[in-house]
C-alpha positions as CSV (number, residue, x, y, z in Angstrom):
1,X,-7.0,-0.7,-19.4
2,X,-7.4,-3.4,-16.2
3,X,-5.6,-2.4,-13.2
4,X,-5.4,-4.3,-9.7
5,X,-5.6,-3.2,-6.4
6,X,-4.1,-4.5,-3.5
7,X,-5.2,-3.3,-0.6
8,X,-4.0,-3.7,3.1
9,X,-5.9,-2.4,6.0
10,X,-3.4,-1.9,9.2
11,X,-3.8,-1.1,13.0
12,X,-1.0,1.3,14.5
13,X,0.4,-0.9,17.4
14,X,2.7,1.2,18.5
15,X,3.8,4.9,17.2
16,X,1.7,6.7,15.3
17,X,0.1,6.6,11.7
18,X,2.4,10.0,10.9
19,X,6.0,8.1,11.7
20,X,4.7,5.3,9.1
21,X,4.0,7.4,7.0
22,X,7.2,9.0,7.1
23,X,9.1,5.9,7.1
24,X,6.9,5.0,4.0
25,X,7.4,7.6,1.6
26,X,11.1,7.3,1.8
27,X,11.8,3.5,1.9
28,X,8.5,1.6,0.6
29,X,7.3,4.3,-2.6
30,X,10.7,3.5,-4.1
31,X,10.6,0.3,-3.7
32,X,7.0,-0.1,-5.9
33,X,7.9,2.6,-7.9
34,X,10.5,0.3,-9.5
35,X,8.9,-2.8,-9.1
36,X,7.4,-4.1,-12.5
37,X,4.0,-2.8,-13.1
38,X,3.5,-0.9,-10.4
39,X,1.4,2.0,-11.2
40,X,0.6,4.0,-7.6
41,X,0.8,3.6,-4.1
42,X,-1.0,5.8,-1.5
43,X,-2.2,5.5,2.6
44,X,-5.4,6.7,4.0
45,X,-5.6,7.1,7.9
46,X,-9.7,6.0,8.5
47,X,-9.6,7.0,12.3
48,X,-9.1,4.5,15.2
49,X,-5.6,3.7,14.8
50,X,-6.5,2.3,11.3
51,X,-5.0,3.0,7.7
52,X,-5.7,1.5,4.6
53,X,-2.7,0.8,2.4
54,X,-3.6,0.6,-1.7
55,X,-1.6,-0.3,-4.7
56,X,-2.5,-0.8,-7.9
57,X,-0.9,-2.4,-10.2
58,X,-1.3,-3.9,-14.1
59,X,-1.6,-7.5,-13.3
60,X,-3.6,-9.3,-10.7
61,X,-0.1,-11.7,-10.4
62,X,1.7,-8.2,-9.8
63,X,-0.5,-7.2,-6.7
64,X,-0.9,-10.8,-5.0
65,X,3.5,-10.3,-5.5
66,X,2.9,-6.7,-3.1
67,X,1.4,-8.4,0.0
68,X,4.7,-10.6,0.3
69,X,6.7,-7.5,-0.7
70,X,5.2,-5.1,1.8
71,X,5.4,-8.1,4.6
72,X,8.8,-8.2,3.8
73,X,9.3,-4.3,4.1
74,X,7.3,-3.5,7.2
75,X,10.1,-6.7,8.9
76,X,13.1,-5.6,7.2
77,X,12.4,-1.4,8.6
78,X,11.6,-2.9,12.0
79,X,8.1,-2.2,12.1
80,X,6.6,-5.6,12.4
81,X,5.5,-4.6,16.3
82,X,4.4,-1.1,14.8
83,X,1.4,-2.0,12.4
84,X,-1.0,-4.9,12.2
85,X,-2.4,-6.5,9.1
86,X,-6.2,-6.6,9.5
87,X,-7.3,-7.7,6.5
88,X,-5.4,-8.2,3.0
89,X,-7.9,-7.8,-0.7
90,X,-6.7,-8.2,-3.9
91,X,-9.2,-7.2,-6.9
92,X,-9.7,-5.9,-10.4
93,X,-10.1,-2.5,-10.4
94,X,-13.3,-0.6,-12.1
95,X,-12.4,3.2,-13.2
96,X,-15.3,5.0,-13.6
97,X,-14.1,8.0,-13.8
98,X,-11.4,10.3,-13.6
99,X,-8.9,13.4,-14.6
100,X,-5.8,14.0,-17.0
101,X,-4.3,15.5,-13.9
102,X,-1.7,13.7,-11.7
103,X,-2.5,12.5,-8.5
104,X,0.8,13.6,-6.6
């Protein structure tokens, strides 16, 4: 099966990578997990203020559709001045291997 990633990376502006976070997994992880074809959603802090942001979804359609979505999001919880989109990547995913196990 072909999955797609869409993947965000973000500078903290103001507050730290720990209140996103926060804010995060209790108002933007419910909002992909009912969005059609979302599959996971997970943030990685890379150092420097800096977080990467990656979804992954069924369709390539489905994650261009989560830049827009998460644009939205990060304005309508007031955290526009907060984070800074760096750079924005979209691309079929290649599994090469993995576990039976879930991630979360």
């Amino acid at each position: 099966m072909t999955n797609y990633i869409r993947m965000g990376i973000y500078k903290v502006t103001r507050g730290s990578y720990e209140e996103f976070v926060d804010q995060a997994r209790q108002r933007m992880a419910p909002f992909h997990r009912d969005s059609p074809g979302f599959v996971s959603y997970s943030l990685t802090d890379v150092g420097d203020g800096r977080f990467v942001s990656v979804s992954t979804w069924e369709t390539r359609e489905q994650a261009e559709a989560a830049t827009s979505m998460t644009a939205e999001w990060i304005r309508s919880a007031n955290l526009a001045d907060s984070v800074a989109l760096e750079e924005n990547l979209i691309g079929e995913m290649t599994t090469l291997a993995a576990t039976n196990r879930r991630a979360v």
